[in-house]
C-alpha positions in Angstrom: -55.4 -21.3 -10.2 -58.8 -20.3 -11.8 -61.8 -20.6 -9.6 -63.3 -23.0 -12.3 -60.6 -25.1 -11.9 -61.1 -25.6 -8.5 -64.7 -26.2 -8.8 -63.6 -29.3 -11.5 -61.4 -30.6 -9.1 -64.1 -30.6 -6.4 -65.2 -33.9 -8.1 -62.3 -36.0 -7.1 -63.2 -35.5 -3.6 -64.6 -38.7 -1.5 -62.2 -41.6 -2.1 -62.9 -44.7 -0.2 -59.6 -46.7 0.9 -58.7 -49.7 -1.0 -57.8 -53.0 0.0 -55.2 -54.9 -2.9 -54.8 -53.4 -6.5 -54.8 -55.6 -9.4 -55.5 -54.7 -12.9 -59.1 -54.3 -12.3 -61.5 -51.1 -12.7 -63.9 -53.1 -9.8 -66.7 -52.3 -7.4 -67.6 -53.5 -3.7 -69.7 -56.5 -5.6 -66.6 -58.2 -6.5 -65.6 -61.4 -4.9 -63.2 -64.3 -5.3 -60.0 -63.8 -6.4 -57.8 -62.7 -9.2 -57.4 -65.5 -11.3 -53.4 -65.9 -10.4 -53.8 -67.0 -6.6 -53.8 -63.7 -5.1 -56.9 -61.4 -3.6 -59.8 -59.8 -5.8 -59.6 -56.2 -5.8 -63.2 -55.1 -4.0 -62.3 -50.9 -3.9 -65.2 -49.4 -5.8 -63.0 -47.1 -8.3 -66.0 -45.3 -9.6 -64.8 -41.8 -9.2 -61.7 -42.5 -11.2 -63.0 -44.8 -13.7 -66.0 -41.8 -14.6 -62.8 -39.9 -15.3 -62.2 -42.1 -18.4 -64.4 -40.1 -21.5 -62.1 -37.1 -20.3 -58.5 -38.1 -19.7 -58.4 -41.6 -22.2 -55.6 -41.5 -23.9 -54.0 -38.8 -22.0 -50.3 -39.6 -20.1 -48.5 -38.1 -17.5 -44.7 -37.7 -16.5 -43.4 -38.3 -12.8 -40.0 -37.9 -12.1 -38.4 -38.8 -8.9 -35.4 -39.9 -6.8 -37.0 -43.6 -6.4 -35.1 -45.9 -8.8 -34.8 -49.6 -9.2 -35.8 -51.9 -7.5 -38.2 -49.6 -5.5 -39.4 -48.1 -8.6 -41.2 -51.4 -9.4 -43.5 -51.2 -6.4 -44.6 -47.7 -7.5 -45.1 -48.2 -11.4 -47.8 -51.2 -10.1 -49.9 -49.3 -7.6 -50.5 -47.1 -10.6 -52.1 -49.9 -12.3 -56.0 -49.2 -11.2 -56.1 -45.5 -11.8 -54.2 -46.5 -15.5 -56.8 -49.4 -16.1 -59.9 -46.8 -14.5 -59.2 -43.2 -16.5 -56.9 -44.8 -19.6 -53.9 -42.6 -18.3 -50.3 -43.9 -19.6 -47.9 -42.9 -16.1 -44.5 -42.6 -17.6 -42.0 -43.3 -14.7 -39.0 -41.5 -14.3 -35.8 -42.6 -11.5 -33.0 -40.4 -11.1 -30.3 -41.0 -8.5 -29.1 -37.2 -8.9 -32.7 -36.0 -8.7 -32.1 -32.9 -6.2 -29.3 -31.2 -8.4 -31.5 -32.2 -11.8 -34.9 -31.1 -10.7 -33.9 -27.3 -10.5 -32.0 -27.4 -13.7 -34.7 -28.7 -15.3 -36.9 -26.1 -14.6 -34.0 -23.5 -16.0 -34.4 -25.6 -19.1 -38.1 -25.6 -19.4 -37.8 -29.6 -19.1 -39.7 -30.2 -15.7 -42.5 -33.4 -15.8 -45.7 -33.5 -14.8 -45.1 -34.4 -11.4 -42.2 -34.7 -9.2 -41.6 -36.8 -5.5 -39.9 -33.9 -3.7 -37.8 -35.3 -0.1 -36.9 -32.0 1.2 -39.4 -29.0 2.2 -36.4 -26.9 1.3 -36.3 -28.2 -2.6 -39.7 -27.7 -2.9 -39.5 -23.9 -1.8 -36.7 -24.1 -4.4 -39.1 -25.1 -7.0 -41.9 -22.8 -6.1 -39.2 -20.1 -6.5 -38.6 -20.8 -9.8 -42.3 -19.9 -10.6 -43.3 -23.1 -12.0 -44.9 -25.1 -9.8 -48.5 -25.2 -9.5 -50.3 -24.7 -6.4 -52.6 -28.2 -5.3 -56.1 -28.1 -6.3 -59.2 -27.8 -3.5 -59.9 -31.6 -3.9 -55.9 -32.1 -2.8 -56.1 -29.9 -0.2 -59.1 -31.5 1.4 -57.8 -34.8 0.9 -54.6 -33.5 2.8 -56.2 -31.7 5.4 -58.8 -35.4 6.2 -55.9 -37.7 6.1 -52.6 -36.1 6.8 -53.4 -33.2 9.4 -52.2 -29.9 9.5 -48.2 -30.9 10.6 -48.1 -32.4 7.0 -50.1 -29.5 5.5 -47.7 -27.5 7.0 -44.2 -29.1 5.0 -46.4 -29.1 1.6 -47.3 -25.3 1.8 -45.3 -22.6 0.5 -46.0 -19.0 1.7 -49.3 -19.8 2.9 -49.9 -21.7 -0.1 -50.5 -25.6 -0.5 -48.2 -26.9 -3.3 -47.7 -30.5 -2.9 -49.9 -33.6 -1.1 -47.4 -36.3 1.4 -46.3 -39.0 -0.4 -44.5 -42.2 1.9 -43.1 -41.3 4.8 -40.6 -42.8 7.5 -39.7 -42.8 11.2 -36.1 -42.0 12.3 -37.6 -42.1 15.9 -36.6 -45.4 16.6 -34.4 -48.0 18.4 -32.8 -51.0 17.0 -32.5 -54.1 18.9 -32.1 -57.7 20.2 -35.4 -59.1 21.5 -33.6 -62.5 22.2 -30.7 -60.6 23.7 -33.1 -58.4 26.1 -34.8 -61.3 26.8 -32.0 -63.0 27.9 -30.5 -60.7 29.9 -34.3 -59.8 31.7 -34.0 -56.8 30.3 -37.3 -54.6 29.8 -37.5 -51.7 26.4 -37.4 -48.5 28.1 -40.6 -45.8 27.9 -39.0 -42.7 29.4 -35.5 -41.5 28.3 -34.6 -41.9 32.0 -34.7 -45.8 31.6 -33.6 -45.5 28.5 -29.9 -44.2 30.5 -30.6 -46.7 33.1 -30.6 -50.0 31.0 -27.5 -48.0 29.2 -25.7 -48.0 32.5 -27.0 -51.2 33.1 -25.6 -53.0 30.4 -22.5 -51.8 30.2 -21.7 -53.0 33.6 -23.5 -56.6 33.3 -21.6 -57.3 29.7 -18.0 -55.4 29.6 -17.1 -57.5 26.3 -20.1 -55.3 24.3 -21.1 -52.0 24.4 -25.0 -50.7 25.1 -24.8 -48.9 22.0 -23.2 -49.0 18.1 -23.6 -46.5 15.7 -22.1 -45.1 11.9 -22.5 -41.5 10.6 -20.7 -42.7 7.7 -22.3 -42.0 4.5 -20.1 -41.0 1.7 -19.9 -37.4 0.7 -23.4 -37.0 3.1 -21.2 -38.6 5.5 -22.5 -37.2 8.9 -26.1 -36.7 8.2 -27.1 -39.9 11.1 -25.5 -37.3 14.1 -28.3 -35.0 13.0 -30.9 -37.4 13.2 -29.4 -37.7 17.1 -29.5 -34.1 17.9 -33.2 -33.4 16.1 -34.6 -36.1 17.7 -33.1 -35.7 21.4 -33.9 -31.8 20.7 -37.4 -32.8 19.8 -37.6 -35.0 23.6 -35.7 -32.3 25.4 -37.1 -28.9 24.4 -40.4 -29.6 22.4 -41.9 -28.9 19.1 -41.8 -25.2 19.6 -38.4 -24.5 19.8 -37.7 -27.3 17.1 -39.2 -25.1 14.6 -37.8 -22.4 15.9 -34.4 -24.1 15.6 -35.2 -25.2 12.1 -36.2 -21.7 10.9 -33.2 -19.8 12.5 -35.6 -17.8 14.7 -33.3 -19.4 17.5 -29.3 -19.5 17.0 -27.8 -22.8 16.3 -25.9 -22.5 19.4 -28.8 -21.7 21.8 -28.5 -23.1 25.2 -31.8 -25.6 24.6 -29.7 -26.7 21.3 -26.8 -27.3 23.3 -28.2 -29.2 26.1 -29.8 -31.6 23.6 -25.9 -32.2 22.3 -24.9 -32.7 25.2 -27.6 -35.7 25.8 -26.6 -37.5 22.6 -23.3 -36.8 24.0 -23.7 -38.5 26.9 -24.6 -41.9 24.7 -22.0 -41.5 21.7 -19.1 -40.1 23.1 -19.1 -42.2 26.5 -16.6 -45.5 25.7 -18.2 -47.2 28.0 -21.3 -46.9 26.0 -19.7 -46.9 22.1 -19.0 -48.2 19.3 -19.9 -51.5 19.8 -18.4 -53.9 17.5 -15.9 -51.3 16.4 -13.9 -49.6 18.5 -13.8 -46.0 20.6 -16.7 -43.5 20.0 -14.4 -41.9 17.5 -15.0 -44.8 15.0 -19.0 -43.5 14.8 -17.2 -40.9 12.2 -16.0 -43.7 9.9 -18.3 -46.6 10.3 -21.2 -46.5 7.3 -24.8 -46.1 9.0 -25.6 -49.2 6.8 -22.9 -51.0 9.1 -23.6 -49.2 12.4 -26.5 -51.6 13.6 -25.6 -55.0 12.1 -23.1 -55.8 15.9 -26.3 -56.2 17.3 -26.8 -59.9 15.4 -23.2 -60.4 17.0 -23.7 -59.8 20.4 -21.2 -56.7 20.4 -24.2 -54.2 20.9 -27.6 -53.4 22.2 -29.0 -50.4 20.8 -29.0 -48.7 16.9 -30.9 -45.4 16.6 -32.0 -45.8 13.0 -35.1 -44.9 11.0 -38.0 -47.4 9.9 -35.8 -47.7 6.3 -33.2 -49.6 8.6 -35.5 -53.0 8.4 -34.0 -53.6 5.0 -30.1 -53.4 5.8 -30.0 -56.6 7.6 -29.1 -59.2 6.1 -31.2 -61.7 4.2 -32.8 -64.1 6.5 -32.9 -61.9 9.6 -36.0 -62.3 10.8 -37.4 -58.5 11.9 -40.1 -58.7 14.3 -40.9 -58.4 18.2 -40.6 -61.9 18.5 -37.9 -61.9 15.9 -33.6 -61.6 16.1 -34.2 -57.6 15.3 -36.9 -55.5 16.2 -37.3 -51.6 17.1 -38.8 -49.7 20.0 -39.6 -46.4 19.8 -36.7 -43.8 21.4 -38.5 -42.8 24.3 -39.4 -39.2 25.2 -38.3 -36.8 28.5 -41.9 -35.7 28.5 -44.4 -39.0 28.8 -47.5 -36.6 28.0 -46.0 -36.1 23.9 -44.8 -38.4 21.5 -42.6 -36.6 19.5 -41.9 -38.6 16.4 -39.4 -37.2 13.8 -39.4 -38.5 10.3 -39.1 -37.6 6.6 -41.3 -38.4 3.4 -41.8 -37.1 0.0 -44.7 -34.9 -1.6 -46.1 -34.4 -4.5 -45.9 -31.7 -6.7 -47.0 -30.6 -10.1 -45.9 -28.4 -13.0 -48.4 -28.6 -16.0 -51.8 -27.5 -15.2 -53.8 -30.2 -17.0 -57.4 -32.6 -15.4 -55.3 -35.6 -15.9 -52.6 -34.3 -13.8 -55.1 -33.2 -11.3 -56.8 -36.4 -11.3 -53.3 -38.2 -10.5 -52.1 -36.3 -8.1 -55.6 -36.4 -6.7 -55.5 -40.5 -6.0 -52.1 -40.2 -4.8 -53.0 -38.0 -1.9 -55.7 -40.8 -1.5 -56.2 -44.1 0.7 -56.7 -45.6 -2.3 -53.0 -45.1 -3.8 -51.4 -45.6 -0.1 -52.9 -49.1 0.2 -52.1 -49.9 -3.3 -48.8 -49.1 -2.8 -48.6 -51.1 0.7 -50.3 -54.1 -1.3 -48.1 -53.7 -4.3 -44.9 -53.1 -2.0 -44.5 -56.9 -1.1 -40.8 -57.1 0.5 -42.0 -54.3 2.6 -39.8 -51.0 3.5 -42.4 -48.6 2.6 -45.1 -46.4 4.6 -47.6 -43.5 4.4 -48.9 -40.9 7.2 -52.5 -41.0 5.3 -54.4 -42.1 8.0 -56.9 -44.2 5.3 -53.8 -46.5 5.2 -55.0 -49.7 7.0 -51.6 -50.9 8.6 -52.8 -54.9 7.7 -52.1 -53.9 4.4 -48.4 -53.6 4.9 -46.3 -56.8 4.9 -43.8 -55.5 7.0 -44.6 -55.3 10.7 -41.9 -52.4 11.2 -44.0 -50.5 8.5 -47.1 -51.3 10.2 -45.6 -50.4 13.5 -44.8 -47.4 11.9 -47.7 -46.5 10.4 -49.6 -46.7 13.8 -47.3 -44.3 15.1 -48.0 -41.8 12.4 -51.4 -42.0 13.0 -51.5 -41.8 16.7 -53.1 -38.8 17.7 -50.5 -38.2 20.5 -48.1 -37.9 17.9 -46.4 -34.7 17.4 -44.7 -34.9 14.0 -41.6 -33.1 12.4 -40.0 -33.3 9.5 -36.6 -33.7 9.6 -34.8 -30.4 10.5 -31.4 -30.8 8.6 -33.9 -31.4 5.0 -35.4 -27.7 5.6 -32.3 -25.9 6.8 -30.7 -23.8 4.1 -28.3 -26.7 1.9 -25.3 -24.8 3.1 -25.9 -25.7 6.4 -28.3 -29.0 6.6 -26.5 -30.4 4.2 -23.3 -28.8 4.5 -21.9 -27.8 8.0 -24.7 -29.5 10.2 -23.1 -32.6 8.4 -19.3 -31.9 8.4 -19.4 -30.5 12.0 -20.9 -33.8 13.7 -18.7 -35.9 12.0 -15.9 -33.3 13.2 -17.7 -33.7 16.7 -18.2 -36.9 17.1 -13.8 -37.3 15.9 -13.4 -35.2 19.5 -14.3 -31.5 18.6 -16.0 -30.1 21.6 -19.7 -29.1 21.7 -19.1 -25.5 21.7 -17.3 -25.2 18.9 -19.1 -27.3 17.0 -22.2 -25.5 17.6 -20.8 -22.3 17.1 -18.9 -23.5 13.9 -22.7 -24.1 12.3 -24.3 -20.8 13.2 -21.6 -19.2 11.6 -22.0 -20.9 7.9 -25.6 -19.9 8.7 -26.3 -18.1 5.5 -27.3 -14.0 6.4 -30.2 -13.5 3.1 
């Protein structure tokens, strides 16, 4: 990028975080409310709306793996910046988005800006020599309210390419409050209670099962068992050696790797523990992950390890909350000194070098954009890792549990491993061999069956 660009981009820099976004272009004078019941908007959008003499009229393209009816909630916290610079966004959801995105580039069709969920796709696209490296005013918007964990999945050979986007948790627990609360039970903080109340429940209630689970998923059937083994890895041998697990700088089959399996073995394949609801540990293999927590409203189990995005598979009605018949703690560490949190998200990367592209990708690295989106996301199911997001702005208070988690500073975040492993393996073999595993195949084998597919260039 040309050093005059960078110095152009320098004025987007200093957004202030925004509390609800109407279709206003408002300052910090404005009071009342908005004319239809709901709150005034009271962000001072200055430094987007003096944008407006250079980029009215202009529009830019996103394309993206969010389609209906998520999509909604992201076409309105777009309003503002629209309303502000006179930018048309022109939305674009595609359920196939990973196998179109590259082939779009081969055929010189790319948009303006894409959500990108994998590390891995986005190294893709940098390969194909069309993406555009973030400007200085994303960078230091990045580097303020992300941190350099995030930095690090947006940044291609020492190069930033693309801003976070939402993010989720996967580092979490599914349960009963009633049911605990019945029982006298307590939600565990070290993985040691964690076993405990496992042992514990399955001898105080032999017609459940401490835990359910489902690594069913379709044709991605299996990805949930990676989840377990990146997260326990995570607790169980640390940050470190998760990257170096992710990067291949360690063997699949690594003695660390393998005592981690073993741990989630201990849980899934242990019929005293599984499937609740279902049958034998071997039914994890064919029961959806959509399906693997919802025994827990029956009685049948105790314990789901899901991500945040769980909140919205129970059914309507369930009231999700601490006090509430579903809530989720977070899956406990070995190590009480880190908080290891593994998660996933999108990011935000461009491919035409224009100032109104700039300028959007700009606010959505912003506090502004995250708490539009939290305001404009009103069934909830949605967060962000910008630390400008105020969690009251979320409706749902698994999202704002979340979000307080992201920003902890004890929080040592990591993308999920499987979504920046080569596809051949993290979405190929890591897949088919825990779903192979969890049928019976031993842990040797199963670990030795993945470093093999490992690709060798």
């Amino acid at each position: 990028m040309a050093l005059n660009s960078k110095r152009k981009a320098a004025a987007f820099v200093g957004i202030a975080a925004m509390s609800l976004v109407t279709a206003a272009c408002g300052s910090s004078s404005d009071s009342g409310d908005g004319g239809d019941g709901t709150a005034a908007d009271t962000t001072d959008y200055s430094k987007w709306c003096d944008l407006k003499s250079q980029l009215q009229g202009k529009s830019v393209s996103i394309y993206t793996s969010i389609v209906t009816p998520e999509d909604a909630a992201h076409k309105a916290s777009y309003k503002a910046f629209e309303d502000c610079t006179g930018v048309t966004i022109k939305y674009e959801g595609d359920k196939d988005f990973e196998k179109n995105l590259p082939q779009r580039a081969q055929s010189g069709n790319l948009p303006d800006v894409a959500f990108i969920p994998q590390p891995g796709l986005l190294q893709t696209m940098v390969d194909t020599g069309k993406a555009i490296p973030a400007t200085e005013t994303v960078g230091k918007e990045v580097d303020e309210y992300f941190g350099e964990s995030w930095r690090k999945y947006g940044t291609v050979d020492d190069t930033l390419y693309a801003a976070p986007l939402g993010a989720n948790v996967k580092s979490y627990v599914w349960y009963s409050p009633k049911a605990f609360s019945a029982k006298g039970y307590t939600v565990p903080t070290t993985w040691d209670e964690l076993m405990t109340l496992t042992s514990k429940i399955a001898a105080d209630d032999p017609a459940a099962k401490p835990w359910c689970a489902g690594f069913g998923s379709g044709t991605a059937t299996g990805w949930p068992g990676t989840d377990w083994v990146e997260d326990v890895l995570l607790r169980t041998a640390g940050a470190d050696t998760y990257d170096q697990w992710v990067a291949h700088k360690i063997p699949f089959n690594d003695a660390k790797v393998a005592d981690a399996l073993s741990k989630v073995g201990a849980i899934l394949k242990d019929a005293k523990y599984t499937n609740g609801g279902f049958g034998a540990p071997s039914t994890i293999a064919t029961t959806t992950f959509q399906d693997g927590g919802q025994p827990i409203l029956k009685g049948k189990c105790y314990m789901h390890r899901q991500a945040s995005f769980y909140a919205t598979n129970w059914p309507e009605g369930t009231k999700v909350a601490e006090d509430g018949d579903v809530w989720a703690f977070y899956l406990p560490s070995v190590d009480t000194s880190t908080k290891p949190v593994l998660g996933g998200g999108e990011f935000v990367a461009t491919f035409r070098d224009a100032p109104e592209v700039k300028a959007f990708a700009a606010f959505l690295a912003s506090p502004d954009w995250a708490n539009a989106k939290a305001k404009a996301t009103t069934g909830g199911g949605w967060v962000s890792a910008n630390k400008g997001l105020d969690p009251n702005n979320l409706v749902s208070p698994i999202d704002q549990q979340s979000a307080k988690i992201l920003q902890d500073p004890a929080a040592v975040f990591r993308f999920d491993g499987s979504d920046m492993m080569p596809s051949a393996v993290g979405a190929g073999t890591f897949w088919s061999e825990m779903t192979n595993w969890i049928k019976g195949q031993d842990d040797k084998t199963t670990l030795d069956n993945i470093e093999k597919s490992w690709p060798t260039s």
